[in-house]
DRENLOMI-234981 format. One record per residue: residue in three letters; chain; z, x, y of N, C-alpha, C, O, CB in turn. Coordinates in steps of 0.05 Angstrom, whole numbers, plus 5000, padded with zeros to 4 digits. Atoms other than C-alpha are relative to their C-alpha. Glycine has a CB too. Layout:
% DRENLOMI-234981
> ALA/A/Z/X/Y/Z/X/Y/Z/X/Y/Z/X/Y/Z/X/Y
...
% end
This chain:
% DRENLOMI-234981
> UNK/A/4982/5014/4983/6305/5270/1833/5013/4977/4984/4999/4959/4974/4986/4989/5026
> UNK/A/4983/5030/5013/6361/5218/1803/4994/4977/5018/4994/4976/5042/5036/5001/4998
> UNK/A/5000/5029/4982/6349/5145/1818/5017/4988/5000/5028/4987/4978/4985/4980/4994
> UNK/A/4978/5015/4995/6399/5107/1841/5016/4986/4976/5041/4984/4975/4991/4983/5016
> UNK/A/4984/5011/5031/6411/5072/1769/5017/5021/4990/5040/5019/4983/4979/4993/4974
> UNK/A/4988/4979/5019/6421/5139/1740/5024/5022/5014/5028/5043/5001/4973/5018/4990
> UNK/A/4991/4995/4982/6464/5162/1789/5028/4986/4987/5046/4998/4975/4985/4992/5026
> UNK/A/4979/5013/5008/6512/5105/1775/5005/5008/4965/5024/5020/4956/4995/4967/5007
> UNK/A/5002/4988/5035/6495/5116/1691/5023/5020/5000/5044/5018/4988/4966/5019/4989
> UNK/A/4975/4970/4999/6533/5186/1709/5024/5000/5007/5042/5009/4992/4994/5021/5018
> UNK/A/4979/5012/4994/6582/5165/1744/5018/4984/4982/5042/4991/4980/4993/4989/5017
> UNK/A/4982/5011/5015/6611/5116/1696/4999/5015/4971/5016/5006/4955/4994/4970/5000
> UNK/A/4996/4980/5022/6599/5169/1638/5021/5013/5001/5040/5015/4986/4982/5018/4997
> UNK/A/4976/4983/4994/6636/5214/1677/5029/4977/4999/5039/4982/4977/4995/5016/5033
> UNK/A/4982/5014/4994/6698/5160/1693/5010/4988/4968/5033/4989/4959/4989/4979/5024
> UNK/A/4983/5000/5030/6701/5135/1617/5006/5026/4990/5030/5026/4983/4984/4986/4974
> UNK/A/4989/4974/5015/6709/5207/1588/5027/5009/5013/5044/5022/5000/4978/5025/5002
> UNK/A/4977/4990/4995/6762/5217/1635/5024/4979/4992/5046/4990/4986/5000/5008/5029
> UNK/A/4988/5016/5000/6797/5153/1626/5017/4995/4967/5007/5000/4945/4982/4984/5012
> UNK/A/4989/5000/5028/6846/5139/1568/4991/4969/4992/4993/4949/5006/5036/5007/4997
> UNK/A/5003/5023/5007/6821/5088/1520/5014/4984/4992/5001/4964/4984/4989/4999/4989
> UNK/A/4993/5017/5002/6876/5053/1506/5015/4984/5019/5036/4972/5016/5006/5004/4984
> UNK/A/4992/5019/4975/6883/5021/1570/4988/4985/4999/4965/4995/4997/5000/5006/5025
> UNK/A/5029/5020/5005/6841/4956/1565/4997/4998/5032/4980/4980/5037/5004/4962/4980
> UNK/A/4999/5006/4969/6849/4959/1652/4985/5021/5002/4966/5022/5017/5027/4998/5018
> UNK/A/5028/4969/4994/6815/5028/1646/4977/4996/5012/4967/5004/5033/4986/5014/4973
> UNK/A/5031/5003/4999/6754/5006/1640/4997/4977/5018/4980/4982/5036/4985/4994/4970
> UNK/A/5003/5012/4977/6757/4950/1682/5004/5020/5030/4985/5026/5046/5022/4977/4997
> UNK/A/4990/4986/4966/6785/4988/1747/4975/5017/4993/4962/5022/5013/5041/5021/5008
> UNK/A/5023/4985/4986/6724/5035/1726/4977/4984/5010/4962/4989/5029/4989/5021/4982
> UNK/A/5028/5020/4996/6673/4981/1725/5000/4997/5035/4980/4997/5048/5004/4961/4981
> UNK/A/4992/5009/4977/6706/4967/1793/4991/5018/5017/4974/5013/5034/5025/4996/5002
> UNK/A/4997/4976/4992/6712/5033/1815/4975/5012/5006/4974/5028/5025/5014/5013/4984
> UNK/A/5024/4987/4995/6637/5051/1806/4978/4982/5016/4957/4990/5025/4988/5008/4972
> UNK/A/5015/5020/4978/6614/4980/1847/4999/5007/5017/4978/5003/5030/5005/4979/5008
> UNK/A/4994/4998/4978/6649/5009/1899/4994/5032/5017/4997/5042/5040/5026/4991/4998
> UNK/A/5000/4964/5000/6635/5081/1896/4960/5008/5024/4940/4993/5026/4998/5017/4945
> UNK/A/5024/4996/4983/6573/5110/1945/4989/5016/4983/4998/5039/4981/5002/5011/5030
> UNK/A/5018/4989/5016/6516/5124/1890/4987/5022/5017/4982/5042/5003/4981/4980/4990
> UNK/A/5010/4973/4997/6485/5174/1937/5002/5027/4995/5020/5042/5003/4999/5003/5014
> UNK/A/4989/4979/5012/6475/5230/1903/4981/5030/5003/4958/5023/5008/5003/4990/4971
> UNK/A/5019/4974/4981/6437/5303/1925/4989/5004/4971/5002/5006/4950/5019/5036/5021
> UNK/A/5024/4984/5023/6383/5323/1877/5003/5019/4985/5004/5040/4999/4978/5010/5009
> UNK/A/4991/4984/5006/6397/5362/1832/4980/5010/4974/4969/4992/4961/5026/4994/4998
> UNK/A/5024/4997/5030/6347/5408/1767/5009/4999/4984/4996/4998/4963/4983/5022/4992
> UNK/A/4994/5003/5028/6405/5403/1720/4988/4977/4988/4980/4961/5005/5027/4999/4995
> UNK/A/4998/5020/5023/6392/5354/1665/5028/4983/4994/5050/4994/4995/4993/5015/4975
> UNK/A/4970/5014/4998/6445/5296/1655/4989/4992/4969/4968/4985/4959/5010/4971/5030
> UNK/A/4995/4996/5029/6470/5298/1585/5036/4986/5002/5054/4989/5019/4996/5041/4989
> UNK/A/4970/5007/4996/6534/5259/1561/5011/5031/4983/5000/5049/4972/5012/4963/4981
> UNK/A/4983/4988/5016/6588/5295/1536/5010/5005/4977/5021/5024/4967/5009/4999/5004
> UNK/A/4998/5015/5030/6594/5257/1475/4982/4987/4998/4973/4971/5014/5022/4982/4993
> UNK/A/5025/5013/5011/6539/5239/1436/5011/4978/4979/4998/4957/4980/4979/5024/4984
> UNK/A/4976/5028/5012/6593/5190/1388/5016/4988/5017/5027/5001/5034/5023/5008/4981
> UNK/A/4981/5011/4988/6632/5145/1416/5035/5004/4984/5043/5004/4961/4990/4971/5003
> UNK/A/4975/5001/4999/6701/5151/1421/5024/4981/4980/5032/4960/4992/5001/4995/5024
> UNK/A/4982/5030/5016/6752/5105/1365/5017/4994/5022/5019/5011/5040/5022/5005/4967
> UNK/A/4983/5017/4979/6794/5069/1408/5035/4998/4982/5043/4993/4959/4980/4961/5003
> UNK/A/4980/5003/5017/6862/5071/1397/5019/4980/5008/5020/4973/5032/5012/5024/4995
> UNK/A/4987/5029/5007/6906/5014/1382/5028/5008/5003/5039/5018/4984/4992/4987/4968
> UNK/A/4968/4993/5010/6981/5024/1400/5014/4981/4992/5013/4956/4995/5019/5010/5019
> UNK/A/4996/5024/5021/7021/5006/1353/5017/4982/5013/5025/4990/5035/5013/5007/4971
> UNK/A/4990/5019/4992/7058/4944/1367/5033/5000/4999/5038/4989/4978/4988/4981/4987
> UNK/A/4979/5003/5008/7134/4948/1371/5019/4972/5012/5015/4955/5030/5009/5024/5005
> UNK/A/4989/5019/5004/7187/4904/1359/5012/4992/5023/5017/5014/5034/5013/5002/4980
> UNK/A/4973/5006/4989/7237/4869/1412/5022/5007/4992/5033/4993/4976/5005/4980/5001
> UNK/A/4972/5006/5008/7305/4902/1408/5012/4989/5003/4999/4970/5010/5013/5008/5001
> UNK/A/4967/5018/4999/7374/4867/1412/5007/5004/5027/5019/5026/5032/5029/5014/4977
> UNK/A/4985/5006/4976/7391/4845/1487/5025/5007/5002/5039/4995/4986/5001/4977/5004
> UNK/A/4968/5003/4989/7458/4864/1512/5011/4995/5024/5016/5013/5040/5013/5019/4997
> UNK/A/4988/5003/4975/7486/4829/1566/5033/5004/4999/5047/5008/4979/4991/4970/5011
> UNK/A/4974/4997/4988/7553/4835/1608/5005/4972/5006/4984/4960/5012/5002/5021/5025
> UNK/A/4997/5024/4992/7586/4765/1622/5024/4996/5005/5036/5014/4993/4990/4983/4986
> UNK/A/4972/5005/4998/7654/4742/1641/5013/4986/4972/5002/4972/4955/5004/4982/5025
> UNK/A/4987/5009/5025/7712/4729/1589/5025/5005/5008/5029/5015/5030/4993/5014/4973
> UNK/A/4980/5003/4986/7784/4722/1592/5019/5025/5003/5042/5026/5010/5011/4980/4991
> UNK/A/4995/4987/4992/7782/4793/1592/4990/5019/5016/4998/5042/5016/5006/5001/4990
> UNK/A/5010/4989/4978/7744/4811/1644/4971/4991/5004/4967/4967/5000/5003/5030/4998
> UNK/A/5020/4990/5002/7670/4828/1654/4996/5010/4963/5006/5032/4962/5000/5021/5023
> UNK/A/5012/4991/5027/7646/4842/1569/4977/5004/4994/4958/4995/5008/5005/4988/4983
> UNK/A/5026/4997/5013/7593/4862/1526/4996/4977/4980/5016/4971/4966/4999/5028/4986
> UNK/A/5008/5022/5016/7553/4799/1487/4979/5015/4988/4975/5039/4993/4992/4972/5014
> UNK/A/5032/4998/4998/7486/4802/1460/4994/4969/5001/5010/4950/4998/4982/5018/4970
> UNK/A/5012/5018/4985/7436/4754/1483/5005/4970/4989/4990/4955/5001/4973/5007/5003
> UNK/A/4995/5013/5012/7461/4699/1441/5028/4985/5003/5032/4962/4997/4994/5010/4983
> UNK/A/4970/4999/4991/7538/4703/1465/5018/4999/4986/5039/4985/4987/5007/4984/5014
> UNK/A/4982/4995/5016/7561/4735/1411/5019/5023/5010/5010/5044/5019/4988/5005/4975
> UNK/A/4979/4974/4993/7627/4778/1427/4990/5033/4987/4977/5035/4966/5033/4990/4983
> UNK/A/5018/4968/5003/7607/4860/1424/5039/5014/4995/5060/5007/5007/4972/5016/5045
> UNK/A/4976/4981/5011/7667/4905/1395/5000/5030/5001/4979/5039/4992/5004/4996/4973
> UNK/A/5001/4974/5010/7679/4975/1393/5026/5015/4968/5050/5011/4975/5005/5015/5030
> UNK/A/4973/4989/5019/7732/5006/1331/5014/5028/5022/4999/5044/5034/4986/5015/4960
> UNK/A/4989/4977/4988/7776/5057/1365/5004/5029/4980/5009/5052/4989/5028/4989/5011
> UNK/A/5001/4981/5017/7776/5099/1301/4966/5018/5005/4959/5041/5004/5006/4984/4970
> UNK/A/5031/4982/4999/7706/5123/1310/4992/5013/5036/4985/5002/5057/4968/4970/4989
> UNK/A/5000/4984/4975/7703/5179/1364/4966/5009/5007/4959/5017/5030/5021/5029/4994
> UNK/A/5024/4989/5000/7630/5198/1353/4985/4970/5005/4996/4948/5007/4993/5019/4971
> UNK/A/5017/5020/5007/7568/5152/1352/4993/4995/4972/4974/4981/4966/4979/5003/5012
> UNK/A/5005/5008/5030/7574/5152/1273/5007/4987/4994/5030/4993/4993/5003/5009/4983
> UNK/A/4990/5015/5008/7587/5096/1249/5024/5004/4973/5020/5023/4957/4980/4988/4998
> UNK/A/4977/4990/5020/7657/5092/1199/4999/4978/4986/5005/4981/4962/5030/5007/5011
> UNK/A/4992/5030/5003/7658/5019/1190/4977/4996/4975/4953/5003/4980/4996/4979/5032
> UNK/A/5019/4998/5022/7625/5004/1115/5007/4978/4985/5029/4970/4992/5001/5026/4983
> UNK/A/4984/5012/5030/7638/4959/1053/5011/4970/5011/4997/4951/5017/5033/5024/4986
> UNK/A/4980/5015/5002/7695/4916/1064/4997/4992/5035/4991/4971/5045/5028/5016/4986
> UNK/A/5003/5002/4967/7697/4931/1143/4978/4986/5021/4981/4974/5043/4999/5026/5009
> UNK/A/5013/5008/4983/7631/4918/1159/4996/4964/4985/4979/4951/4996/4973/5023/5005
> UNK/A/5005/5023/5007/7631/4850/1123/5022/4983/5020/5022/4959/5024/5001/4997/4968
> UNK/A/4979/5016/4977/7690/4835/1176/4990/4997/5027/4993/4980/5044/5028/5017/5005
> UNK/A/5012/4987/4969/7654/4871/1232/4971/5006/4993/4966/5028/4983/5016/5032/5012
> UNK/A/5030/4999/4997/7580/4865/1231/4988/5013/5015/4982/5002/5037/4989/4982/5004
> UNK/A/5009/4981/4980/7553/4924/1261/4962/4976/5019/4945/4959/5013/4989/5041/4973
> UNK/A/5026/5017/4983/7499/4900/1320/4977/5014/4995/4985/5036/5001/5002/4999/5035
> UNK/A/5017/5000/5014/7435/4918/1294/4982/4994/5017/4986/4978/5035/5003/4986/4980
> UNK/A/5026/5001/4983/7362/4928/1324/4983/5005/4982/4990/5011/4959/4997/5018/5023
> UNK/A/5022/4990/5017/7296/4940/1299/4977/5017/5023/4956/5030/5019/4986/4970/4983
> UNK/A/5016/4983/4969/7269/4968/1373/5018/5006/5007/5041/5001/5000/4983/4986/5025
> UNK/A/4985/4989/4976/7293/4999/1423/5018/4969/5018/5009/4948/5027/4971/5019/5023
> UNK/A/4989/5021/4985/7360/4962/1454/4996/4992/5031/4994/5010/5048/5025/5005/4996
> UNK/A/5008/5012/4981/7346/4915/1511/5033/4998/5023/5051/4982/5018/4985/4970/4985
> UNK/A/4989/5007/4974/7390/4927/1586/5004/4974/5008/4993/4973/5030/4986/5010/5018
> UNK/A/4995/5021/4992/7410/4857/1596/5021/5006/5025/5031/5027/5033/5007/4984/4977
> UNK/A/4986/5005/4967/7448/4821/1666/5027/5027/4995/5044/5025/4978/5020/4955/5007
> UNK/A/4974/4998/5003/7498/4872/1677/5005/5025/4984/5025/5039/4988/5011/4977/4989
> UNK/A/4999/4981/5028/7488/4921/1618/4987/5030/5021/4970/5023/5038/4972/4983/4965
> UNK/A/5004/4983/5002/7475/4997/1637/4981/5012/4983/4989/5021/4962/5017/5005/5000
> UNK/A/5018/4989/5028/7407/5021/1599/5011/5024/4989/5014/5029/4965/4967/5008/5006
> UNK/A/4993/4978/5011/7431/5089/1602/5028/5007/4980/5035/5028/4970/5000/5013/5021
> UNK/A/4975/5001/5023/7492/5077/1559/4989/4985/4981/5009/4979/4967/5029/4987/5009
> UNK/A/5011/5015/5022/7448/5035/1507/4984/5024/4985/4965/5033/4999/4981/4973/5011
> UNK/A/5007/4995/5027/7427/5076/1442/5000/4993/4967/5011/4972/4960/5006/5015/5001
> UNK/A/4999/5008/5024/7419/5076/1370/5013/5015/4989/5024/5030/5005/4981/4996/4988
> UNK/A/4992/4989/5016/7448/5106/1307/4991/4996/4980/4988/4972/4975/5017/5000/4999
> UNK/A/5005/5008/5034/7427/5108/1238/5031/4995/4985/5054/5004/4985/4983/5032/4982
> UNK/A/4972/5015/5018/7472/5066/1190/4988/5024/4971/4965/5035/4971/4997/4948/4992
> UNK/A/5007/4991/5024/7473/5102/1117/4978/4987/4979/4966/4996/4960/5023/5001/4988
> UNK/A/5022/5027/5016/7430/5042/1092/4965/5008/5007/4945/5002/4995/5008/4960/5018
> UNK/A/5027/5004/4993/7375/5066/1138/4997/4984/5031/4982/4993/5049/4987/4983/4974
> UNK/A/5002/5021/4980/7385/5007/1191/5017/5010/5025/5039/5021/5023/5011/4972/4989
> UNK/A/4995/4987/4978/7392/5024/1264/5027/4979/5017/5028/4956/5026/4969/5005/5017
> UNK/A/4965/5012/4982/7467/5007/1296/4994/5004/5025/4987/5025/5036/5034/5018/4995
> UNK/A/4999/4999/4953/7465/4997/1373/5018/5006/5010/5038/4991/5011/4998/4972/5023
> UNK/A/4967/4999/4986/7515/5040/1412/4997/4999/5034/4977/5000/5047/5019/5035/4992
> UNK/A/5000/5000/4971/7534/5036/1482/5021/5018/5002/5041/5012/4989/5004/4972/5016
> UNK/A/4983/4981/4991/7573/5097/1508/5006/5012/4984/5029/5020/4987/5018/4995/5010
> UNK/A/5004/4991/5028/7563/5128/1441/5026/4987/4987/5043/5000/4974/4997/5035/4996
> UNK/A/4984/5015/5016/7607/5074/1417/4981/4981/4979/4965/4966/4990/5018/4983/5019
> UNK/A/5012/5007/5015/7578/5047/1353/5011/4965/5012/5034/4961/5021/5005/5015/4972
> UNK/A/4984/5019/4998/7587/4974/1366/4990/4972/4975/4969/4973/4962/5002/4993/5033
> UNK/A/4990/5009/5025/7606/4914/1316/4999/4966/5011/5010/4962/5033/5033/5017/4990
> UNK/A/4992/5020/4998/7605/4842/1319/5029/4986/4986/5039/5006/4976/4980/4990/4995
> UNK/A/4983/5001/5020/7670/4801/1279/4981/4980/4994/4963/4971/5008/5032/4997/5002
> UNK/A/5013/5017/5018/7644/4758/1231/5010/4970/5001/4997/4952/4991/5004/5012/4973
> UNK/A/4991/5032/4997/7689/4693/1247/5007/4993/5022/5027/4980/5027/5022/4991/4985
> UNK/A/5001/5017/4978/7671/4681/1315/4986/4982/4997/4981/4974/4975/4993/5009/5019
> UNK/A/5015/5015/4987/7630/4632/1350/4983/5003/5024/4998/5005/5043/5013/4986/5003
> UNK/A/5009/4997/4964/7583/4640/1416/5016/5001/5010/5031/4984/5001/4985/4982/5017
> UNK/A/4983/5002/4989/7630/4656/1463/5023/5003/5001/5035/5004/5023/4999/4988/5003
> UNK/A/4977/5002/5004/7689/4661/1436/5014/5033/4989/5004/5048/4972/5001/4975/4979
> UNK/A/4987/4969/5003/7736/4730/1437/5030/5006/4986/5050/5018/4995/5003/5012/5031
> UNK/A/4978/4991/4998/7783/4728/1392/5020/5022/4983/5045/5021/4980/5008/4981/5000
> UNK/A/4989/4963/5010/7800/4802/1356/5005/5021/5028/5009/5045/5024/4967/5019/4979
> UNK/A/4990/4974/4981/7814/4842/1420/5021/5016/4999/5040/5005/4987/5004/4993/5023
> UNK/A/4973/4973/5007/7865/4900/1417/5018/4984/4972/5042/4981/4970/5030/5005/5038
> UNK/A/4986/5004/5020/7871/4870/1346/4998/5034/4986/4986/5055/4992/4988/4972/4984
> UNK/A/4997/4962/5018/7894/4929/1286/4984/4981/4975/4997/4963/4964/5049/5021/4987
> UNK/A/4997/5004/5026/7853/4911/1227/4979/5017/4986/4962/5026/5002/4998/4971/4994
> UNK/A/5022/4984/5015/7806/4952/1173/5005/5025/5015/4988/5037/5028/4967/4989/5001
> UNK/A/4995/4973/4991/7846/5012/1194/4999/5014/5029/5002/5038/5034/4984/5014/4985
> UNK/A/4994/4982/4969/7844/5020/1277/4994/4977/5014/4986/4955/5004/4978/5031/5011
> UNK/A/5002/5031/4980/7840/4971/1335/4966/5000/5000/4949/5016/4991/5017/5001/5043
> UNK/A/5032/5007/4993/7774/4940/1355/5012/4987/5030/5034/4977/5035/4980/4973/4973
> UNK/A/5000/5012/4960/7769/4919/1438/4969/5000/5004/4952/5017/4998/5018/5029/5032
> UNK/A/5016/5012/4983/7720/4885/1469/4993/5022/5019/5010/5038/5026/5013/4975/5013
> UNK/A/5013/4980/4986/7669/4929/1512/4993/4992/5029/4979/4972/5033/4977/5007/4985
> UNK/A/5005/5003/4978/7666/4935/1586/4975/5015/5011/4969/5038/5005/5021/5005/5011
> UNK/A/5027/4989/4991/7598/4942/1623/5002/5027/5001/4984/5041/4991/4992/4992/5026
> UNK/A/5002/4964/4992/7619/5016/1644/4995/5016/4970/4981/5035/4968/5036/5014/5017
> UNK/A/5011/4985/5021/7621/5033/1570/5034/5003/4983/5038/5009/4959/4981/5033/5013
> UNK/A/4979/4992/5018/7698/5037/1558/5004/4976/4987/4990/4955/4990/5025/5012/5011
> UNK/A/4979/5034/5012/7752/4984/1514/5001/4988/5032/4999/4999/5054/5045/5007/4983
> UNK/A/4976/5017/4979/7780/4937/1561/5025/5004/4991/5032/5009/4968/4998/4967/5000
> UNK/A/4959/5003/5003/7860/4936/1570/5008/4979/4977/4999/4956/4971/5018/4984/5036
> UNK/A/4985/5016/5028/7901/4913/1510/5006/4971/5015/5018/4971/5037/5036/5018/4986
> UNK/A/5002/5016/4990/7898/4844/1524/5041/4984/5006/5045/4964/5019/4974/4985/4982
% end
């Protein structure tokens, strides 16, 4: 006949083996889980044997980075795309794909927006139009609406002023929450 200790013993054997270890709440909510649980248990001639005679490594996930915020905010052309800093967000109209075109000369004008995680849905922003791209370098470009997008290099916080400009070979416009340009200003 199991005694009441061993009863519980089984019980929380059983409840960690099922439980994933890298929940550190796991094991709490079981600890919990088996205070609360009704140890009575019917007699039984098997033998109680764990399942695992080693314990288990624990696994550690890995840690990732914060991507690049993108909020939506007002500007004097509408509703735009920033990142969290309130730098102006661009798209080039030459680039139809999410590949980036913009290199060299261009991107030292236009500073592609850049992550190292996964991009961050800010006020306003659409997650499902937020992805990445690989740059040729390796480094991940953040698009929204599979528009690669670009900072200019001689703004300020706040300040918008390349919109439906022509330069480094095709316009660049300012990005609206939905994902398209905004209207030629």
């Amino acid at each position: 006949m199991l005694t009441r200790g061993c009863a519980v013993l089984l019980l929380l054997t059983f409840l960690t083996a099922c439980g994933d270890d890298s929940d550190p709440d796991a094991d709490a909510s079981a600890s919990t889980t088996s205070a609360s649980v009704d140890t009575t248990v019917e007699p039984t001639d098997e033998p109680t044997t764990s399942t695992t005679d080693e314990p288990s490594p624990s696994r550690t996930p890995e840690p990732t980075e914060p991507g690049t915020r993108i909020v939506a905010s007002d500007s004097e052309f509408g509703q735009m795309l920033f990142d969290s800093a309130g730098q102006a967000i661009y798209l080039f109209d030459v680039e139809t794909t999410s590949k980036p075109a913009c290199y060299d000369a261009c991107a030292e004008a236009w500073p592609p927006v850049l992550t190292t995680g996964d991009p961050l849905a800010g006020q306003g922003v659409e997650s499902s139009l937020l992805a990445t791209t690989e740059r040729a370098d390796g480094t991940e470009q953040v698009t929204y609406n599979d528009h690669p997008l670009y900072f200019y290099a001689h703004e300020g916080k706040g300040e918008v002023k390349c919109h439906d400009v022509f330069l480094n070979g095709g316009n660049w416009y300012v990005v609206q929450p939905g994902g398209d340009p905004a209207p030629p200003g």
